[in-house]
C-alpha positions as CSV (number, residue, x, y, z in Angstrom):
1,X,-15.2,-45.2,-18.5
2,X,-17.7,-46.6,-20.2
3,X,-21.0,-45.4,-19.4
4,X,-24.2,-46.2,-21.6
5,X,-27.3,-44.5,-21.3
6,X,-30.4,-46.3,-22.9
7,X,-33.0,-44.6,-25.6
8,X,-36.4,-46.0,-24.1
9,X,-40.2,-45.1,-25.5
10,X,-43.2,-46.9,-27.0
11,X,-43.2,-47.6,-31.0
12,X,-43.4,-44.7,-33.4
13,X,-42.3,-41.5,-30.8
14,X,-38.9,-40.5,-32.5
15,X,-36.3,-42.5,-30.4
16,X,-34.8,-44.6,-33.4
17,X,-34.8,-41.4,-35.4
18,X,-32.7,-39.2,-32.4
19,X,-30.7,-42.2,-32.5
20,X,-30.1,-42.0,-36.0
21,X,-29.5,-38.4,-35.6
22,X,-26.5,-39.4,-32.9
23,X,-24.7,-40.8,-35.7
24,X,-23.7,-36.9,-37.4
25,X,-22.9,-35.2,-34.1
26,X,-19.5,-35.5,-35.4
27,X,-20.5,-32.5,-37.2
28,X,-21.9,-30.7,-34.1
29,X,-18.6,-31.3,-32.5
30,X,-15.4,-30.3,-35.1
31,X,-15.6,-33.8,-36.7
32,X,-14.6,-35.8,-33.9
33,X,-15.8,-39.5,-34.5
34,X,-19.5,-41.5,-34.0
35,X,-19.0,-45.1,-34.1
36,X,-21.3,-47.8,-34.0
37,X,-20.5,-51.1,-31.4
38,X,-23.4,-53.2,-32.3
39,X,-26.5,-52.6,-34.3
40,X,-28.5,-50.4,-31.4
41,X,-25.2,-48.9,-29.6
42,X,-23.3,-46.2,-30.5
43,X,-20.0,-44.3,-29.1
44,X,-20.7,-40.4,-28.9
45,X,-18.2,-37.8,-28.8
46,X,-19.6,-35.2,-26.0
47,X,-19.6,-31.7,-27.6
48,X,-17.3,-29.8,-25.0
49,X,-15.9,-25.9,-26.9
50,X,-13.3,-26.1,-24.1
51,X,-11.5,-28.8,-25.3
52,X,-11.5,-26.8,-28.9
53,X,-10.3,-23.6,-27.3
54,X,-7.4,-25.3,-25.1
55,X,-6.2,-27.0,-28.5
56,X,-6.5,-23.7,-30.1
57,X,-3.8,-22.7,-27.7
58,X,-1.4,-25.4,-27.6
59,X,-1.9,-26.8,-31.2
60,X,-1.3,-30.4,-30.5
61,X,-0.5,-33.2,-32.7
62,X,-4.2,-34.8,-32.1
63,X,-7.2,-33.9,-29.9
64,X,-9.0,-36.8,-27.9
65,X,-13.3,-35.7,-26.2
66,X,-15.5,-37.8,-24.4
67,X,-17.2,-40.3,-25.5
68,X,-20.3,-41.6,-23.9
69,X,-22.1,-45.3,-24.9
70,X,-26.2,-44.6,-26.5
71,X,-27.9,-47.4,-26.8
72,X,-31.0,-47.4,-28.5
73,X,-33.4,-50.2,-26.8
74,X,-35.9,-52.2,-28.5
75,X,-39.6,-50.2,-28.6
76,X,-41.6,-51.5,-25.3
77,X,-45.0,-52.8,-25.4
78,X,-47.5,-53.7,-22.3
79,X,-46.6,-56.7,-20.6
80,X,-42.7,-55.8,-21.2
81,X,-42.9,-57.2,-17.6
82,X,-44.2,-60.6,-18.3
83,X,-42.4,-61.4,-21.2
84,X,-44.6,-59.7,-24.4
85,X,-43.1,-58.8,-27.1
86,X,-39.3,-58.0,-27.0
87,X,-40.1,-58.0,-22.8
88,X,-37.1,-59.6,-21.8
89,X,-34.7,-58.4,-24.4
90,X,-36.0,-54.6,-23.5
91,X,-35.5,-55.1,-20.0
92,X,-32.0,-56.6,-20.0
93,X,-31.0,-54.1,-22.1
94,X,-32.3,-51.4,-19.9
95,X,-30.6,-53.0,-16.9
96,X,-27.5,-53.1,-18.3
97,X,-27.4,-48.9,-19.0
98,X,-26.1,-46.5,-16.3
99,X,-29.2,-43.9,-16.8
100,X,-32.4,-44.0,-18.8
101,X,-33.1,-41.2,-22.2
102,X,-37.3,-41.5,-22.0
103,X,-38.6,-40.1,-25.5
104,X,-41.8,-39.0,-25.4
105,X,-44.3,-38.0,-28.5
106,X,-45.4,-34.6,-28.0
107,X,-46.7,-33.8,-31.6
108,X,-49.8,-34.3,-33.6
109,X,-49.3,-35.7,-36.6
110,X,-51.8,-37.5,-38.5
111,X,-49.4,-39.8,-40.9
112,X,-47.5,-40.8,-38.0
113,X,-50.1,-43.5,-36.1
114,X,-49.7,-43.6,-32.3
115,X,-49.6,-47.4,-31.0
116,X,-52.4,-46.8,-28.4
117,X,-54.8,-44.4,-31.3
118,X,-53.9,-41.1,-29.7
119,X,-51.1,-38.6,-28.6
120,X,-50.7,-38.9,-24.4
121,X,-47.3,-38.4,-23.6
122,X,-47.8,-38.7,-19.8
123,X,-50.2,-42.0,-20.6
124,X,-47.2,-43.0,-23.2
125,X,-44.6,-42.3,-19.8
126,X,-47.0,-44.2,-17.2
127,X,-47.2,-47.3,-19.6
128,X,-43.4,-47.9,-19.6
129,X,-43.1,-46.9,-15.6
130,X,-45.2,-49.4,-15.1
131,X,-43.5,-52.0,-16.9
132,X,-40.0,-51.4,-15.0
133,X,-42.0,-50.8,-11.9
134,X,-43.5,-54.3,-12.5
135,X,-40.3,-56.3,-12.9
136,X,-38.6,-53.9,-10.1
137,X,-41.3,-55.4,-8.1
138,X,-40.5,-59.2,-9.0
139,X,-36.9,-58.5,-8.6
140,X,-37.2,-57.1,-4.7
141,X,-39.6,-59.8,-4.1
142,X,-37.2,-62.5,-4.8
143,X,-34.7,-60.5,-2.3
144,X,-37.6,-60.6,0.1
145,X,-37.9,-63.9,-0.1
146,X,-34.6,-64.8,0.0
147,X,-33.3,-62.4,3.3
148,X,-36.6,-62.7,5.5
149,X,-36.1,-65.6,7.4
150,X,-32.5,-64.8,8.3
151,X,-33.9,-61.1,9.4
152,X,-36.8,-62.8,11.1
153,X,-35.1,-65.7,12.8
154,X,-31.2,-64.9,13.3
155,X,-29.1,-62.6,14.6
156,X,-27.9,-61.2,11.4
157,X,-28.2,-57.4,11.4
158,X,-27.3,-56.8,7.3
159,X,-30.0,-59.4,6.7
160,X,-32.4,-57.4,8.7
161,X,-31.4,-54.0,7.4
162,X,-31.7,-55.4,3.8
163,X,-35.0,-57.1,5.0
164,X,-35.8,-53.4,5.8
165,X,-34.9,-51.7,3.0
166,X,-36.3,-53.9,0.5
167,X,-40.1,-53.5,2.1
168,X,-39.3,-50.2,1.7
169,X,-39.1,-50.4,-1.6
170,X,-41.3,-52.9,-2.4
171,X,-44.0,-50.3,-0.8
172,X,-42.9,-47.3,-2.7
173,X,-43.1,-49.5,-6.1
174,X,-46.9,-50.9,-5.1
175,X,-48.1,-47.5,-4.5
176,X,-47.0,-47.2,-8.8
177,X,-43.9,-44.9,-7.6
178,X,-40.1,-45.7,-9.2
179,X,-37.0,-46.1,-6.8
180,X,-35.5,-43.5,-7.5
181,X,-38.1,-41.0,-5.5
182,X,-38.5,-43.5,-2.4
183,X,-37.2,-42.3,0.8
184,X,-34.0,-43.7,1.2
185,X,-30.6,-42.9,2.2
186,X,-27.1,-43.6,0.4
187,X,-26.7,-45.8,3.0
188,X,-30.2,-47.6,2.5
189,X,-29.5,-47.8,-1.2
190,X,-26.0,-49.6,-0.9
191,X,-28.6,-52.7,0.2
192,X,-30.2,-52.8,-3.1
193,X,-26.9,-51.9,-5.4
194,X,-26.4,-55.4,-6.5
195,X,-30.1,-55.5,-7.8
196,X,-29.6,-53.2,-10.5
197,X,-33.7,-51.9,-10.3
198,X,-35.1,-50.9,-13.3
199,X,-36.7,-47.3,-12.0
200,X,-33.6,-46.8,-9.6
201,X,-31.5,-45.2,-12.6
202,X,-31.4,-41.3,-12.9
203,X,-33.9,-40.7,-16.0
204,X,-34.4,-37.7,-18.1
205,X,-37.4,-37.1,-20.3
206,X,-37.5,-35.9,-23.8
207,X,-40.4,-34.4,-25.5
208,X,-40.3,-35.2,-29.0
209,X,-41.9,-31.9,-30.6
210,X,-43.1,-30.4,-33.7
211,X,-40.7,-27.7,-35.6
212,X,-43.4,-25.1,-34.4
213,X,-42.5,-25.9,-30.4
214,X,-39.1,-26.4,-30.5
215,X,-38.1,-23.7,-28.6
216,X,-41.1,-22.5,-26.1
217,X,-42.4,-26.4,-25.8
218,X,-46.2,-26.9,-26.2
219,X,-49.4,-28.3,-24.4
220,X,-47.9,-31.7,-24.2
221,X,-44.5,-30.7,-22.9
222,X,-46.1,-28.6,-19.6
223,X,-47.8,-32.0,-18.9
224,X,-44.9,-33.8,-18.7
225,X,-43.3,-31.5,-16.9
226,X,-46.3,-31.3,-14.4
227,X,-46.4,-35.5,-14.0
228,X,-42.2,-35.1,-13.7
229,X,-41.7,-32.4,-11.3
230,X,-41.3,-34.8,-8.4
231,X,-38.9,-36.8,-9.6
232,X,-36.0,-34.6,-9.6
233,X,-35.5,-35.2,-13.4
234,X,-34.4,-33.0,-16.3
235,X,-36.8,-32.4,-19.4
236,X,-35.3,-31.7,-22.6
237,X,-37.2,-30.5,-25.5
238,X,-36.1,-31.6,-29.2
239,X,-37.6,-31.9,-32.9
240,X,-36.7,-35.2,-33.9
241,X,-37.6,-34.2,-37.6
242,X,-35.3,-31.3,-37.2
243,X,-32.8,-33.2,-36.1
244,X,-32.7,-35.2,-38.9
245,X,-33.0,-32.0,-41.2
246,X,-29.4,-30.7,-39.7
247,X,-28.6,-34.4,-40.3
248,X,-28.8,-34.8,-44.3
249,X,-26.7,-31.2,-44.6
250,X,-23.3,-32.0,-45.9
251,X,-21.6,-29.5,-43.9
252,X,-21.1,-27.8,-40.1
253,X,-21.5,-24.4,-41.6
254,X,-24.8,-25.4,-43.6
255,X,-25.6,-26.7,-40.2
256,X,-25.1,-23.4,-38.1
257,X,-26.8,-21.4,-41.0
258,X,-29.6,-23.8,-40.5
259,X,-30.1,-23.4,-36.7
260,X,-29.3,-19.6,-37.0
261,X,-32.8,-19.1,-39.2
262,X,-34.8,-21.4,-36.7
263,X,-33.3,-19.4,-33.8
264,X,-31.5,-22.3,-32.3
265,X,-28.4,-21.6,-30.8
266,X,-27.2,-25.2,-31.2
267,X,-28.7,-28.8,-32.4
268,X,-31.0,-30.4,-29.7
269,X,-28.5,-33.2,-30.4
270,X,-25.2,-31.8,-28.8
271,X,-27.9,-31.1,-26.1
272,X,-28.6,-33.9,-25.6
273,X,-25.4,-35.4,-24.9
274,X,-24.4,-33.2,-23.1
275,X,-26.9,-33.9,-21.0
276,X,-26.7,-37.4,-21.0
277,X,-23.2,-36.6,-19.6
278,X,-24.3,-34.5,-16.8
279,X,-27.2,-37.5,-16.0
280,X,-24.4,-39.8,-15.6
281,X,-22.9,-37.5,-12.5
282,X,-19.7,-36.8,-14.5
283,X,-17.2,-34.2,-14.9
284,X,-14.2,-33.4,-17.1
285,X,-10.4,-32.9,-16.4
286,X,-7.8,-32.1,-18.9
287,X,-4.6,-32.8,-19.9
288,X,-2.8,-30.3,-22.6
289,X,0.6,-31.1,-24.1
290,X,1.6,-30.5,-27.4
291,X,1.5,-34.6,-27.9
292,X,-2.1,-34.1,-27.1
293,X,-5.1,-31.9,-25.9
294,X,-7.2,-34.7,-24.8
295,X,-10.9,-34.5,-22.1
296,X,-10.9,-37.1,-19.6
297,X,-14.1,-38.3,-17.9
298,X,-14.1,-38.6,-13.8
299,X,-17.5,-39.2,-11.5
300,X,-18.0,-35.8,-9.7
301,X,-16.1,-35.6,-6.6
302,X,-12.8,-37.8,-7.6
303,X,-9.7,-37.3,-5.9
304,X,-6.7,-36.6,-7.8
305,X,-5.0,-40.1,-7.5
306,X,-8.3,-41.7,-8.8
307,X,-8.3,-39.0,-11.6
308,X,-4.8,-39.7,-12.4
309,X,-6.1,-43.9,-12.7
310,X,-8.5,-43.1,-15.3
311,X,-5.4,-42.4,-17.5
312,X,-3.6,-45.6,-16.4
313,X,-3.8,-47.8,-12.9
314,X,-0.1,-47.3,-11.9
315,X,-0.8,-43.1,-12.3
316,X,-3.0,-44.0,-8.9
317,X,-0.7,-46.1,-7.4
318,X,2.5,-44.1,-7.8
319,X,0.3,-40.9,-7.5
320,X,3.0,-38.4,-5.7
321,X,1.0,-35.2,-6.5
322,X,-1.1,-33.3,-9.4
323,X,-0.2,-29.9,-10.8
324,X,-3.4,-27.8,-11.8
325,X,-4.6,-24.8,-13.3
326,X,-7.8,-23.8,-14.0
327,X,-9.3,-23.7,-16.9
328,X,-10.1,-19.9,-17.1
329,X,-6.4,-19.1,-15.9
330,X,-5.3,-21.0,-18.6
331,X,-7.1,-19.6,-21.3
332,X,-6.9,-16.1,-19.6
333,X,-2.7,-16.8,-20.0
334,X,-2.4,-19.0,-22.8
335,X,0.3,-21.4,-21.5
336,X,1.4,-23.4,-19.0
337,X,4.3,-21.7,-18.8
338,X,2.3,-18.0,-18.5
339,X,0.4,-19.7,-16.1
340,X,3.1,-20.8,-13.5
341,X,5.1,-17.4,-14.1
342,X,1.9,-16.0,-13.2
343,X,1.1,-18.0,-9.7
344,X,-1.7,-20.1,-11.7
345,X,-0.5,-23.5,-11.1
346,X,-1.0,-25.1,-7.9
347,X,0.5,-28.6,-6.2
348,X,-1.8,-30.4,-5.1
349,X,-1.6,-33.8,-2.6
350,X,-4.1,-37.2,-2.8
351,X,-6.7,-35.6,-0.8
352,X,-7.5,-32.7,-3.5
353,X,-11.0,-33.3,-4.8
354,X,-10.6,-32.7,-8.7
355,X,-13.2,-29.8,-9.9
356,X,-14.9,-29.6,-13.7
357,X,-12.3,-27.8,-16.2
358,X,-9.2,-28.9,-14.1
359,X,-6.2,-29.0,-16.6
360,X,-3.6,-31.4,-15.0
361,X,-0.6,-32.9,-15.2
362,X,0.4,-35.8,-12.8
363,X,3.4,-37.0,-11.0
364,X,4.1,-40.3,-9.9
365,X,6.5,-42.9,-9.4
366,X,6.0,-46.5,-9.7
């Protein structure tokens, strides 16, 4: 599957430098592999210490993670919207990502020159809503346009509901709100699918901080958070200059020693992807031989045949039934084999929703 989430902020906040920092998580994550597509996208293994553990167990010939898409997106000016500066490049790129990584600066620094004169993260996050808001706006306008007379005039019901729905919107994005806070239900929002919107994507925010706030946050942080809290969207707090600190040392050790004497548990890197991940609405299912030990990525709330398609398309269609243990069993047992002499391992039919952790192993016949 595969999923991009786009690095997004003004000039000069840090997101080209986190970026940059993507490119030695293979460090953070037992040297599994970065690699760049283009220029500005990059394919990053998701740090995941299950995955390490199972293969500690079953000591297979190779191990396979995630991998999720970053792409880092051209730095936004105002009047993104109307074509000013890279405008329209930004804005296609951010319409073709599945969920939005908003960098913002929270640090004072005086030898790194803001583009508006002074440090305003929440002015910094209102600038670039406004931008997407703005082409959002043109975009359901066009809809408008193009449904409203069939609503108005004819008997057709969809074109009326979409007529509906897209007022809706269009309201919620002239009172300066995104799409993804307006009142609508997963119905409503299968009307306005096709459009792709701009602010409908699930965002997270992350405050770019000095070494000094790295870990309690600062000032700036608690008014992002405060401008955020109604949008149902996660705030992550990194040092981009640590990052790229852990970044020059040669090794992961030198790494861990390094985060061990800031009182970091882990890099704000491997947090971030991992939370990129969870933005995305996915989960992980496993599959453990001693071929390979290998993480497979699945939308939350897959059924075991559409599982089983992730690893080929006649897995689905043949799908006769999955057997499953749990992760904890497993690692509680140490084998497939200790886990089905133990009552671990269940059958289970195309109806069985597959969880997070699932280690599985698929029948089928085509």
């Amino acid at each position: 599957m595969a999923l991009q989430c786009g690095i997004v902020g003004l000039p000069n906040v840090g997101k080209s430098t986190l970026f940059n920092c993507l490119s030695n998580a293979k460090a953070q994550a037992a040297n599994f592999p970065f690699c760049t597509i283009e220029p500005n996208v990059g394919v990053i293994t998701v740090p995941d210490e299950r995955l390490t553990k199972l293969a500690e167990l079953v000591n297979p010939n190779r191990i396979v993670p995630n991998t999720i898409e970053i792409v880092d997106i051209a730095g936004l000016v105002k009047g993104a919207s109307k074509g000013e500066g890279l405008g329209n490049q930004f804005l296609g790129n951010i319409r073709a990502t599945n969920a939005i990584i908003h960098v913002l600066r929270c640090f004072d620094d005086g030898n790194v020159v803001h583009v508006d004169g002074s440090v305003d993260p929440v002015r910094d996050k209102e600038i670039i809503d406004t931008e997407l808001q703005l082409k959002d706006l043109e975009t359901v306008s066009k809809k408008i346009q193009k449904v409203e007379k069939m609503a108005k005039t004819g008997g057709d019901k969809e074109a009326k509901k979409a007529y509906e729905v897209c007022s809706i919107v269009k309201n919620h994005l002239e009172s300066g709100k995104s799409v993804r806070t307006a009142p609508l239900s997963e119905e409503d929002s299968e009307y306005i699918a096709d459009l792709f919107l701009l602010t409908a994507k699930p965002v997270m925010y992350v405050c770019n901080v000095d070494e000094g706030s790295v870990i309690s946050g600062n000032t700036y942080v608690e008014q992002v958070k405060e401008a955020v809290k109604g949008e149902n969207a996660e705030v992550l707090i990194i040092s981009a200059k640590i990052e790229s600190e852990i970044a020059e040392l040669d090794s992961y050790e030198e790494r861990q020693m390094f985060l061990n004497d800031l009182g970091l548990e882990e890099s704000g890197v491997s947090r971030l992807i991992r939370a990129a991940y969870k933005l995305l609405d996915l989960a992980t299912y496993f599959t453990a031989g001693v071929q390979e030990v290998r993480a497979w990525t699945i939308t939350l709330g897959f059924t075991a045949p559409q599982a089983a398609g992730v690893i080929h398309s006649d897995f689905e269609k043949g799908f006769i039934r999955a057997e499953v243990i749990k992760y904890d069993d497993f690692i509680k047992y140490g084998s497939e084999a200790a886990c089905k002499e133990a009552g671990k391992l269940s059958v289970e039919g195309k109806i069985y929703i597959v969880e997070d952790g699932d280690i599985m192993h698929f029948r089928f016949n085509v």
